[in-house]
VEXLOMAR-440654 format. One line per 10 residues: their letters; for each residue x negated, y, z negated of N, C-alpha, C, CB. Coordinates in steps of 0.02 Angstrom, whole numbers, plus 50000, padded with zeros to 5 digits. Atoms other than C-alpha are relative to their C-alpha. Glycine has a CB too. Example, Ala and Ser with C-alpha at 12.3 -4.5 7.8 and 13.67 -1.06 7.14 Angstrom:
% VEXLOMAR-440654
AS = 49955 49941 50000 49385 49775 49610 49955 50060 50000 50050 50001 49938; 50042 49941 50003 49316 49947 49643 50039 50055 49963 49980 50023 50071
//
This chain:
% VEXLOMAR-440654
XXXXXXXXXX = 50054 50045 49985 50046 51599 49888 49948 50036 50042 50025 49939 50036; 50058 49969 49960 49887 51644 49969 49965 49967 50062 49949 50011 49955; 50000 50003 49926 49824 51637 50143 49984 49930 49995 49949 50051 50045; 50037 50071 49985 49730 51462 50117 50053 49961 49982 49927 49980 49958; 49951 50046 50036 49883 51375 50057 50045 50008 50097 50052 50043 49899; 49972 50013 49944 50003 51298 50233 50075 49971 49981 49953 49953 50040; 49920 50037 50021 50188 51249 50224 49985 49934 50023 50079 50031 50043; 50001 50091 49968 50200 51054 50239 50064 49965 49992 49942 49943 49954; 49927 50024 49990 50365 51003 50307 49987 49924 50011 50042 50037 50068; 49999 50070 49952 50371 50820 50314 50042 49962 49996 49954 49956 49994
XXXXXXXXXX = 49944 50043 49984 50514 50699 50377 50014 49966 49932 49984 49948 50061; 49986 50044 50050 50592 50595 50240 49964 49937 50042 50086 49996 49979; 50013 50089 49970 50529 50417 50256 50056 49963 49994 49943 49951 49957; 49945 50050 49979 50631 50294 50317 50003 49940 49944 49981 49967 50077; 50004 50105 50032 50688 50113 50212 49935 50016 49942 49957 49910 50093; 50036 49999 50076 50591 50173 50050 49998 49941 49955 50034 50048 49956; 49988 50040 50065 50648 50014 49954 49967 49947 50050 50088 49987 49960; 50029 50058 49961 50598 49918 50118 49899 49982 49992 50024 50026 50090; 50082 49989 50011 50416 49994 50103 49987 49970 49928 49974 50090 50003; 50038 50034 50043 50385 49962 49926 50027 49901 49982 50006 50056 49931
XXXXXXXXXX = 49994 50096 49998 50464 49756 49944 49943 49991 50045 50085 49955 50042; 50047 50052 49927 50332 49744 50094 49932 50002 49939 49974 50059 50117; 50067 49999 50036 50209 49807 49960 49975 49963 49942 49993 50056 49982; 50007 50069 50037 50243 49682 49839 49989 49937 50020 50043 49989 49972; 50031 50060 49962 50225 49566 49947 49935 49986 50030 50032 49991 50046; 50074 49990 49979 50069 49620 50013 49963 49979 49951 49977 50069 50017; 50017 50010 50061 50007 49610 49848 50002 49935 49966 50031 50036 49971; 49981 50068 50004 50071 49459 49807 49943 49952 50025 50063 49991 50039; 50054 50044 49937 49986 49372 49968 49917 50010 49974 50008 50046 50099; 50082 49979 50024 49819 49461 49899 49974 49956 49950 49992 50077 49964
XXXXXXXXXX = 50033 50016 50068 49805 49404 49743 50008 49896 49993 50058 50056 49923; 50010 50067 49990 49867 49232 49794 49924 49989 50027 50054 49974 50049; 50032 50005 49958 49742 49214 49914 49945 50004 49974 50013 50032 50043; 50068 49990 50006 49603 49293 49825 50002 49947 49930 49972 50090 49994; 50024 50066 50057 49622 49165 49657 50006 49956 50046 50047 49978 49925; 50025 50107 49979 49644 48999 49779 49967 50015 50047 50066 49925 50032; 50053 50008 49982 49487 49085 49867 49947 49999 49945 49992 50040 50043; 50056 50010 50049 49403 49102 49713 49983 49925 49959 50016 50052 49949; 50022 50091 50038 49442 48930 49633 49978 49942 50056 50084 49954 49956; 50018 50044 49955 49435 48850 49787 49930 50003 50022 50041 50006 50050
XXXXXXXXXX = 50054 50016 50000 49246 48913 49800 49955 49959 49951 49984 50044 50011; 50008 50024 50057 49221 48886 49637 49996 49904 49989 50058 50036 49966; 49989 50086 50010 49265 48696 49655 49950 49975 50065 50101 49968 50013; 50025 50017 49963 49167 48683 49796 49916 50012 49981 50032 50026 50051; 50053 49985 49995 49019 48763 49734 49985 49958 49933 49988 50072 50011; 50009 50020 50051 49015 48700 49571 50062 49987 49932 49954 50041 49992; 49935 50020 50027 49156 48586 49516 49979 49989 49904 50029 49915 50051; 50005 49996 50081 49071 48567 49325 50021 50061 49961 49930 49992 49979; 50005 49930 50025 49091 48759 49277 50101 49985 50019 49931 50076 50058; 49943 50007 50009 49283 48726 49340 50033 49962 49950 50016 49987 50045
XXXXXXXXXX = 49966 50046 50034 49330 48584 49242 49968 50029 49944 49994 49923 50017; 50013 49986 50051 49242 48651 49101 50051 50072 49975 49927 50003 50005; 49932 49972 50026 49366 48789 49104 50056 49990 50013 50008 50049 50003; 49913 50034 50007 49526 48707 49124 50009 49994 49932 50019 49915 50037; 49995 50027 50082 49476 48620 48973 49991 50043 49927 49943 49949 49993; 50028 49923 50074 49435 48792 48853 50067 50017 50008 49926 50089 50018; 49941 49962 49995 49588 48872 48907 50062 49959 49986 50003 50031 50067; 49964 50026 50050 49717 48857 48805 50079 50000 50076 50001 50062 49907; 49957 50009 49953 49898 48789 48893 50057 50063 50018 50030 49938 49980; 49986 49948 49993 49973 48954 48864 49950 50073 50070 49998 50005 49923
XXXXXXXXXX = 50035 49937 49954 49840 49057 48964 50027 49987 50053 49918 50007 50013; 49959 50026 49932 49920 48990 49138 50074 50068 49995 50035 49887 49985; 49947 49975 49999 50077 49078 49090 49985 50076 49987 50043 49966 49957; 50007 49941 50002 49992 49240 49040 49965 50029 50069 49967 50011 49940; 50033 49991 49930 49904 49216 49211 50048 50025 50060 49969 49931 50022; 49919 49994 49963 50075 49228 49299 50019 50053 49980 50059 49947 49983; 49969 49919 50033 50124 49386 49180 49953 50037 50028 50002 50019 49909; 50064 49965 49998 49950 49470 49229 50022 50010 50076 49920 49957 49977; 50006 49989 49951 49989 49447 49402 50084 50030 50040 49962 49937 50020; 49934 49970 49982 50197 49496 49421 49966 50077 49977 50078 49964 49952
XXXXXXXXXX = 49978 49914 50025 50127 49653 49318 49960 50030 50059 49967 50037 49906; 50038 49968 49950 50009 49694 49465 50036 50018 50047 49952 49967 50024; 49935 49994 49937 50149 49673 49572 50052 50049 49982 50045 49925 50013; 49957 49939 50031 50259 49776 49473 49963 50062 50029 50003 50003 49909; 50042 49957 49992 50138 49910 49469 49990 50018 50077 49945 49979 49965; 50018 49993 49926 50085 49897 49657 50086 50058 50032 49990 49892 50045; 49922 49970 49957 50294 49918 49704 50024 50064 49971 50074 49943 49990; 49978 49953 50035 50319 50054 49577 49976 50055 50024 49990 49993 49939; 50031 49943 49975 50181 50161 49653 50011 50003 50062 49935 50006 49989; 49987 49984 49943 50237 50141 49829 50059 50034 50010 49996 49954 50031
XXXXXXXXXX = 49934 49932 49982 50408 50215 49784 49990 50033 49992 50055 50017 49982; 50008 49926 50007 50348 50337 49696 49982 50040 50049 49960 50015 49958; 50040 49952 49938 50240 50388 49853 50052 50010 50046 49931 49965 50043; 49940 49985 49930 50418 50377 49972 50032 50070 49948 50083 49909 50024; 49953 49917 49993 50480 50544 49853 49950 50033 50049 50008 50061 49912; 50031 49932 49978 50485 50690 49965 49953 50048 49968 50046 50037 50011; 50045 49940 50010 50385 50810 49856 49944 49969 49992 50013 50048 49943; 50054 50036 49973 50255 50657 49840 49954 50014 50065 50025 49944 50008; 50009 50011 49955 50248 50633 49987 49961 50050 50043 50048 49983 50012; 50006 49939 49947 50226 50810 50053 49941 50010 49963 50062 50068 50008
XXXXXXXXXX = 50056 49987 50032 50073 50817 49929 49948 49949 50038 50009 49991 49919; 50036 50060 49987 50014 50665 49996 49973 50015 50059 50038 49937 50001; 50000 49961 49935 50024 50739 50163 49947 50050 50025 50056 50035 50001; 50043 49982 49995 49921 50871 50130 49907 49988 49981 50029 50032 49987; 50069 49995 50020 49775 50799 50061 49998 49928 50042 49976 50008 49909; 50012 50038 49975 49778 50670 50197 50006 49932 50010 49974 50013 49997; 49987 50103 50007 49863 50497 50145 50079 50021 50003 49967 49939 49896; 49928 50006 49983 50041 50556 50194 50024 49951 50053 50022 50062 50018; 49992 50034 49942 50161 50466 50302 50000 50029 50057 50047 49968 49999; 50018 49979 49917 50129 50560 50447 49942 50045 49983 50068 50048 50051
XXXXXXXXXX = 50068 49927 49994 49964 50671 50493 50024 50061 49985 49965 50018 50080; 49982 49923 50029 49944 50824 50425 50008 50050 50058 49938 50031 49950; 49977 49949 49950 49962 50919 50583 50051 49980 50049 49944 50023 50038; 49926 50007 49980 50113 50836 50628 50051 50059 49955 50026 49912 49981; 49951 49941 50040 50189 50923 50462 49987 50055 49997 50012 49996 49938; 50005 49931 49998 50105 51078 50484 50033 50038 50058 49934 50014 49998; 49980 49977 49931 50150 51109 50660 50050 49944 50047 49928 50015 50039; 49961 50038 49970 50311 51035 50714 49992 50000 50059 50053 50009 49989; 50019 49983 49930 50290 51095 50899 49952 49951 50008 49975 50074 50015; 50052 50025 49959 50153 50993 50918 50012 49915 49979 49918 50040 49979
XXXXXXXXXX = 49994 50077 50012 50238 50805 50881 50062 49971 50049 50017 49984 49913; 49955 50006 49940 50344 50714 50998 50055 49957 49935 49961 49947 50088; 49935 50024 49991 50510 50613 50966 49952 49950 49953 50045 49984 50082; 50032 50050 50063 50400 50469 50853 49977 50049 49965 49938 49940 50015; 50017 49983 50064 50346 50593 50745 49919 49997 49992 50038 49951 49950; 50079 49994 50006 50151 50596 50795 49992 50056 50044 49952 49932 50024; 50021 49946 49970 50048 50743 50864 49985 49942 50071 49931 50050 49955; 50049 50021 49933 50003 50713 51059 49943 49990 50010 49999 50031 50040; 50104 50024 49999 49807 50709 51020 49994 49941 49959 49933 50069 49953; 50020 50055 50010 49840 50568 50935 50019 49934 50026 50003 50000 49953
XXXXXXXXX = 49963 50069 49966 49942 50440 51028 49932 49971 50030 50068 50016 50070; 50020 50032 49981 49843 50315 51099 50026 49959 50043 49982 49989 49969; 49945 50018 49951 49990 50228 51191 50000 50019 50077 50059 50029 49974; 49962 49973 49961 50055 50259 51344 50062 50057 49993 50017 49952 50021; 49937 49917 50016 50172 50411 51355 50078 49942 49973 50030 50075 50124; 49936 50030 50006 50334 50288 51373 49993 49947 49928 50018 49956 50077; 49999 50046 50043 50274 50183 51229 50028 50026 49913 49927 49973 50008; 49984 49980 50029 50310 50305 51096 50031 50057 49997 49973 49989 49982; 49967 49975 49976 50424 50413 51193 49987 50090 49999 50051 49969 49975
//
């Protein structure tokens, strides 16, 4: 390898299956949230344009609405495991969306006992030991 290239050691992540359930859920909450903000403006702003599509849409679309939105969720949880592999991860790392900073994994010496560099804590010393 050549000089511009850096080793990037980084910790396994912890509860991998825990991270991508939180991320389906996240997801979840989103997409709830953002259709009963959208119909709920929608009905507020202009309840004719709603009822006019209840009534087009056929009684099947509802149920493909529900498939459309588990597959997002699928999708969402699938790509968060993938991102807990280690060699992911350590890619991820270097180009700046890893789970820890990149100069935590470049330079062990310079991260304490949580696993962050000292220029970045923000804490108190005792808060993240």
């Amino acid at each position: 390898m050549g000089d511009h290239s850096s080793t990037v050691v980084v910790p396994p992540i912890w509860y991998v299956w825990q991270r991508a359930l939180r991320t389906a859920l996240q997801v979840a909450v989103a997409l709830v949230l953002a259709l009963g903000g959208s119909v709920g403006l929608l009905q507020a702003l202009s309840p004719q344009v709603l009822a006019a599509v209840v009534d087009v849409l056929p009684p099947n679309a509802y149920a493909w609405l529900v498939a459309a939105f588990a597959f997002v969720i699928a999708i969402a949880t699938a790509l968060s495991r993938l991102m807990a592999i280690p060699l992911v991860n350590a890619w991820l790392t270097r180009v700046h969306a890893g789970s820890v900073p990149k100069i935590a994994a470049t330079d062990p010496a310079a991260t304490t006992t949580a696993g962050y560099p000292d220029a970045l804590k923000s804490e108190p010393e005792d808060a993240l030991g």
